[in-house]
Every structure is written in structure tokens, then in C-alpha cells.
C-alpha positions in Angstrom: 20.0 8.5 -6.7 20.4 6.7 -3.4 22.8 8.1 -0.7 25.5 5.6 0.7 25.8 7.7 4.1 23.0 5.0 4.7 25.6 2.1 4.4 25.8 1.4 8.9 22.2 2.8 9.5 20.7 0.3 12.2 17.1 0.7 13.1 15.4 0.5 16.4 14.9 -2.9 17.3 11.7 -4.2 17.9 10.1 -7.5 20.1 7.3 -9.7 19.3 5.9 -12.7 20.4 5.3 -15.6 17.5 1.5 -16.7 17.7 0.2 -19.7 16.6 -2.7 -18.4 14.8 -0.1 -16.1 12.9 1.8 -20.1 12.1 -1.9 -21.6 11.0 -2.2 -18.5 8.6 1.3 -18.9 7.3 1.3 -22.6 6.7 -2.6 -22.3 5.0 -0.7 -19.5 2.6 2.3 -21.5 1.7 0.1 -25.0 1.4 2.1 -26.5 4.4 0.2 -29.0 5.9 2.0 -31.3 8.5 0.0 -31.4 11.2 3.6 -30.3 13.7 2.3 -26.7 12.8 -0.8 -26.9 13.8 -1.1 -29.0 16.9 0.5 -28.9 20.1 0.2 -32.5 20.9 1.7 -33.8 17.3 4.5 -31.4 18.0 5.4 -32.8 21.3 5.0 -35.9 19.7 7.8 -35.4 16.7 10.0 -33.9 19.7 9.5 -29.9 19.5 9.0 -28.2 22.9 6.0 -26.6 21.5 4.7 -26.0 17.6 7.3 -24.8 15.7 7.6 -21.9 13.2 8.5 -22.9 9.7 11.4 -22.0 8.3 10.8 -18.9 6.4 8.0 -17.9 8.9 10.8 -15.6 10.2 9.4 -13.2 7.7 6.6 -12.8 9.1 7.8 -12.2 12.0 9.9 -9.3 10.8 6.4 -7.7 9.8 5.3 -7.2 13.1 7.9 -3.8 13.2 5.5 -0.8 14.4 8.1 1.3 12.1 7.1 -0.5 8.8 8.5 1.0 5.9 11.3 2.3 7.5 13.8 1.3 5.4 11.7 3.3 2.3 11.5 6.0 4.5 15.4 6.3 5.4 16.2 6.3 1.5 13.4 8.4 0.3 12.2 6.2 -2.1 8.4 5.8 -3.4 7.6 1.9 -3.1 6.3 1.6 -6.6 9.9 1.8 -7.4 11.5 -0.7 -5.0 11.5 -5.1 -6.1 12.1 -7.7 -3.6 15.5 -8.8 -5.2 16.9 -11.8 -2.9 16.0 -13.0 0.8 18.8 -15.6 2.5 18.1 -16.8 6.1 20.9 -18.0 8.5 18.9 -20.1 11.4 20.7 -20.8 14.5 18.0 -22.2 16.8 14.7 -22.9 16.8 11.7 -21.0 17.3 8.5 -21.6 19.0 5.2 -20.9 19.6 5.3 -18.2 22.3 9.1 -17.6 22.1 9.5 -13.4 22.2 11.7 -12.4 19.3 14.2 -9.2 19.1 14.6 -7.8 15.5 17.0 -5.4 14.7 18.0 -4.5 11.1 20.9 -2.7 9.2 21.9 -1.5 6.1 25.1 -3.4 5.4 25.0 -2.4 1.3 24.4 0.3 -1.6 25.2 -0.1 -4.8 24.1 0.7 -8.5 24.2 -1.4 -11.6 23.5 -0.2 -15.3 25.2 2.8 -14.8 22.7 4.0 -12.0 19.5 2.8 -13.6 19.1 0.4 -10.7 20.1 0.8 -7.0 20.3 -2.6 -4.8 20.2 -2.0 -1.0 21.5 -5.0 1.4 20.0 -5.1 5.0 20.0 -8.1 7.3 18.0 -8.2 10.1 19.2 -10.0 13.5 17.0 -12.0 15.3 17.7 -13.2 19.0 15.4 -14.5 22.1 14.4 -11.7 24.0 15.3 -13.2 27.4 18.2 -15.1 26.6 19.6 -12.7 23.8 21.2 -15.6 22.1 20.7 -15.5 18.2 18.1 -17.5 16.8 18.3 -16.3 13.0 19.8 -13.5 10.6 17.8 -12.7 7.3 19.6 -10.7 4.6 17.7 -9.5 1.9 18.5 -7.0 -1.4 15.9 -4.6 -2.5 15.8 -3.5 -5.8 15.0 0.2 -6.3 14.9 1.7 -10.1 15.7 4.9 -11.1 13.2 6.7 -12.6 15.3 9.6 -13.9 17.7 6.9 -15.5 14.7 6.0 -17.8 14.4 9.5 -19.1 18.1 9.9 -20.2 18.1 6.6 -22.1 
């Protein structure tokens, strides 16, 4: 079903800038309430520079791609048809409230199990300081994308 000429694609990078309010939304939605995320001064207090993003906020920031769905796109696939299988961060520096963020993604992985019934794509997603360049964090995830034709021949 899926085509592995994708395995190498790399998409167009992307910048954004992480917002508090975007940080108070996140933290309300995961129940995180130390008040480091929401206030400048208690940041500065516990030692950040400014209020830091929490740890999986990275997602997030990934959503801010003007080419959403582009991965769906690139495959062909219909998103009833795609799972969020796995999502595994690397961090390698902190990030901040007004830091600018470079994302770039790439397929690294295609692959079927159950004898093509289900396709799992592997991308990761770099993420580095705009001004700097220097890697802040890598996210690699696995989508999940079902056959639908592998359903009829069973």
C-alpha cells in the first residue's frame, strides 16, 4: 500500500517562536500546575532564564508547520486510516519562552506488519535555535496507517 521511495523524504523546515500563552494552554490541558510555567518571576526564581516549556510541549510546537498534514499528503493516505503509534523525544537543551524554533522532519522508516494489513511510518523531526542552529531536541514518532484493502481479502 505505502511506497518506500518515501524512506529520505525531508520536508521544508519551518520557524516559530514558543508563546507563553501557547505554555499556559498546554500546562491547563495536561493538569500541570507549577507555577515555573506560568510566571516569569517564579521562573527566574527556580533558575530558568525565562518560563520554560514543558517537556513534551515540543509537540506543540511542531503544530505550528503552515504545511500540516504533510506527511498524509506525501503518502496519500486518508487520515481516518492513520493511529498515533509511538512518540520518543531526545532533549538537548532547554527551551524558553520566546526562543524561535527550526523544525525540520524526515521519513527515516516504512514498513508493514501482518502481511501488509498495517503500514508503520517512522519520521523524526529536528529541532534547533533559529539563531544559534544548535539542536535543542529530536522527536521521533511511528504512525500507524491500516490497510483498508487488507481487510477485504481476509
Amino acid at each position: 500500500m505505502l511506497d518506500k521511495k518515501h524512506i529520505g523524504h525531508t520536508f521544508k523546515p519551518f520557524t516559530t517562536t514558543v508563546e507563553a500563552g501557547k505554555i499556559r494552554l498546554f500546562c491547563k490541558a495536561i493538569g500541570e500546575e507549577d507555577l515555573i510555567y506560568q510566571d516569569e518571576a517564579a521562573a527566574k526564581a527556580a533558575g530558568y532564564r525565562a518560563i520554560p516549556a514543558p517537556a513534551t510541549f515540543l509537540t506543540a510546537v511542531t503544530n505550528d508547520d503552515p504545511d500540516k498534514g504533510g506527511l498524509l499528503r506525501l503518502l496519500n493516505v486518508d487520515i481516518g486510516l492513520i493511529l498515533h503509534g509511538e512518540q520518543h523525544y531526545e532533549y538537548l537543551a532547554p527551551v524558553h519562552v520566546g526562543d524561535r524554533i527550526t523544525c525540520q522532519s524526515k521519513v527515516l522508516d516504512i514498513y508493514d506488519k501482518k502481511g501488509g494489513a498495517l503500514w508503520f511510518v517512522v519520521s523524526e523531526t529536528e529541532m534547533k535555535d533559529a539563531g544559534s542552529g544548535k539542536p535543542v531536541a529530536k522527536a521521533r514518532s511511528v504512525t500507524v496507517v491500516r490497510n483498508p484493502d487488507a481487510a477485504k481479502k481476509a
